[in-house]
C-alpha positions, 0 to 999 in steps of 0.5 A: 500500500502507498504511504499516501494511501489506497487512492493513488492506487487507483486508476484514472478510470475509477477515479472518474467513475468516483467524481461522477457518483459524487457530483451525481449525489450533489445532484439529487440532493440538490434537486431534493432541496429545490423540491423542498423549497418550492413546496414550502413556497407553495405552503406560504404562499396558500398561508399568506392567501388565506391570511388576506381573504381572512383581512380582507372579509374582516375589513369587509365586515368592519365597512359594512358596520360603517355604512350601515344606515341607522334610521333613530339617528337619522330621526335625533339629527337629521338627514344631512348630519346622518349622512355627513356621519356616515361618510366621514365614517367610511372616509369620505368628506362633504362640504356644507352649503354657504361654507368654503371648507370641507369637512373631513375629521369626524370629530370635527363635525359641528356640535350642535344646530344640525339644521343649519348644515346642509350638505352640498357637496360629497367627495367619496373618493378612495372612501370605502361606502357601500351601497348598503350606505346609500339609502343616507341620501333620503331627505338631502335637499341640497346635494349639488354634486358628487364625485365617486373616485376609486370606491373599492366597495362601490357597485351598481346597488350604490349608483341605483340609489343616486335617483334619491337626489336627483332633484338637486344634482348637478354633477356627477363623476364615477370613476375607477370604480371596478365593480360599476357595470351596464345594470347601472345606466339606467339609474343615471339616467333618471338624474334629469338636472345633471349638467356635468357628467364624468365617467371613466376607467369603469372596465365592466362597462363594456359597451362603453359606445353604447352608454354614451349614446343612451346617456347622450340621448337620455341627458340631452342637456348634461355635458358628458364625457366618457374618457375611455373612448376616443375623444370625438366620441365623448359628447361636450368635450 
């Protein structure tokens, strides 16, 4: 035996055949480390989806609180100050009629003589009302305008509730709101004091030609423009 030991007594061929068998090992343990790696991804991934539907259903559950219409205390203060309550609530801000300012802190709200705040315009933008939340509008006399931006929870059960202040609306933009569809056309339509009305980045709405030609015609006084369509297609641009 050499003083250096056994494996210099080996020929090349077996020396070669002992790389391969290692670097073959190293290989499947390799492989064996991947597949452990992805499936432990995979468990995460299921885990950190799980984890969003549980916050998102939680979160859901909360904003439905919030915009649920309470009708004693609507009869305590009154339509307006109910309904600045609830959108401040889920975000929103309103500006009261013959002031400047918008009101936007819920604590803020004034104190007292609730009927001396009328409420004359709504920003609900990236708020989080519902429809379920609409219903507050009954007995506004004075909305001038709303501006529907980015509502995350906004449906067509929200814009079908819009007629409630038709008598008083002027303008009206709902946009990027995802989950607005054709099924709501008609409610705007009934809004026959419109006189601005824009609309855009509504993807359900489909045959967006269309509802600009049955709004055109159903609002002949309201300048409309639907910015999702080619700028000769949108009316009063």
């Amino acid at each position: 035996m050499s003083k250096y030991g056994p494996f210099f007594y080996a020929t090349p061929k077996i020396i070669l055949k002992k790389i391969y068998f290692v670097n073959f090992f190293f290989q499947i343990r390799r492989q064996l480390c991947l597949s452990q790696a992805i499936q432990s991804h995979c468990v995460l991934q299921k885990q950190f989806r799980a984890q969003n539907e549980t916050s998102r259903n939680l979160w859901g559950w909360l904003n439905s609180v919030f915009n649920r219409v309470d009708k004693d205390r609507v009869k305590t203060v009154g339509p307006d100050r109910a309904c600045a309550e609830w959108l401040l609530r889920c975000g929103a801000s309103v500006r009261w009629a013959g002031f400047d300012h918008w009101e936007k802190d819920y604590n803020r709200l004034p104190a007292g003589n609730f009927d001396k705040y009328k409420i004359s315009e709504i920003d609900a933008s990236n708020s989080a009302v519902m429809g379920i939340g609409f219903p507050h509008l009954e007995g506004l006399k004075e909305v001038k305008k709303i501006v529907l931006h980015n509502c995350g929870y906004l449906d067509d059960s929200a814009i079908e509730l819009l007629p409630l202040v038709k008598d008083s609306l002027r303008e009206l933009q709902i946009s990027s709101c995802g989950d607005v569809t054709q099924r709501s056309l008609p409610s705007i339509a009934e809004l026959q004091k419109l006189q601005s009305l824009v609309m855009f980045d509504l993807p359900e709405i489909k045959d967006r030609k269309g509802a600009l030609e049955m709004l055109s015609s159903a609002l002949p006084k309201c300048k409309i423009a639907f910015y999702d369509l080619p700028e000769k297609e949108s009316s009063g641009a």
